[in-house]
N, C-alpha and C positions, 0 to 999 in steps of 0.2 A: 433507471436511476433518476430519470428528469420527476417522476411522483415522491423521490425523497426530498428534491430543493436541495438535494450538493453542490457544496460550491463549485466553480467549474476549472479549481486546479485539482481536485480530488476527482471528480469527472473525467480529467485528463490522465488523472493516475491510472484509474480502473480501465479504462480504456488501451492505455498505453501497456498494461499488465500483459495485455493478450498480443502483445507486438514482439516485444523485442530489452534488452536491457538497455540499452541507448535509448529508445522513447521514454521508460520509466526513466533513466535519470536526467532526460530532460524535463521533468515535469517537479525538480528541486531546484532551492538555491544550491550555491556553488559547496556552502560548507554545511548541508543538511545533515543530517543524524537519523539513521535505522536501527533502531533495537529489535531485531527476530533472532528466534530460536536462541537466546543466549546468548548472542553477541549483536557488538554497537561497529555501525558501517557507517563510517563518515565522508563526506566528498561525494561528488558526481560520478569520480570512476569507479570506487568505493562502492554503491549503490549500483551501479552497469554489473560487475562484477559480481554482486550477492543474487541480482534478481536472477543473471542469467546462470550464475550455480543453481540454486533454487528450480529453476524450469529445468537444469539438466537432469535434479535428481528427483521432479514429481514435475509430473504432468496435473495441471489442475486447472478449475477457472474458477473466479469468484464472483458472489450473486450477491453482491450489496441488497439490506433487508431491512435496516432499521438505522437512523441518525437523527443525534441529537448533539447540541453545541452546548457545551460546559465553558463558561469565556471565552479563554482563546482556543481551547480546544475543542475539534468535529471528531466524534465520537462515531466511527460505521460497523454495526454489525454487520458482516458479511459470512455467506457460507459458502465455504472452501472445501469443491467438491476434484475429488482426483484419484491418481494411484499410488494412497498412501493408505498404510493400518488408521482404521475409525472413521475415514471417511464416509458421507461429508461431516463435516465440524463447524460450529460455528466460534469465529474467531474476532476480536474488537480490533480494528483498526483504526487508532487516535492518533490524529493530524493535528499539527499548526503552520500556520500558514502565515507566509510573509512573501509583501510584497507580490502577489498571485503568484507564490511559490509554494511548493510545501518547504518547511525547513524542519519538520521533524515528524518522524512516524514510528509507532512502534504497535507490533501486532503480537498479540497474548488471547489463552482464550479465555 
C-alpha cells in the first residue's frame, strides 16, 4: 500500500479489514456513512455490525491497486479476492476523510 501514498486513515482501514469489525469502525468518525451492497450503514456500531456480517458471510481479503484523489474524495481500486461467485473482482472504494477519520465510504464495482 505504502507505493500507492494512501493516506494513512485509509491505511488504517485496509488494515483493520483483516481484524475485526471494531477496528474497522474505529478507523470512522462517529457519524460516518457505508453504502455497500445496496444499503447505507451509518454510526460506528452501524459499520462494526455491516463489516463483521460481511466476513461472516464471505471470507475474503483486499489488494488495494490503484488511487487516485478527485477533491475531496480518494478514489482505491481494490481487488476482492474470496469465497464468493466471480471472484476475485475488482471493486472502487471512495473515501472522504475528516478530520483523519473516514466519514464516508462506499464500495461499487
Amino acid at each position: 500500500m505504502t507505493a500507492l501514498n494512501l493516506p494513512e486513515p485509509i491505511v488504517a482501514y485496509f488494515n483493520a479489514d483483516a481484524l475485526s469489525g471494531d477496528a474497522v469502525a474505529d478507523c470512522f468518525t462517529k457519524d460516518a456513512e457505508v453504502r455497500d451492497e445496496g444499503r447505507t450503514h451509518v454510526g460506528r456500531a452501524a459499520i462494526a455490525a455491516w463489516r463483521t456480517a460481511a466476513t461472516a458471510k464471505y471470507h475474503y481479503t483486499v489488494e488495494p491497486l490503484a488511487h487516485v484523489r478527485n477533491d475531496v474524495r480518494h478514489i482505491v481500486t481494490g481487488r476482492v479476492s474470496g469465497n464468493f461467485p466471480g471472484s476475485p473482482v475488482d471493486l472502487e472504494f471512495t473515501f472522504v476523510l475528516k478530520r483523519r477519520k473516514i466519514s464516508f465510504l462506499e464500495i461499487r464495482p
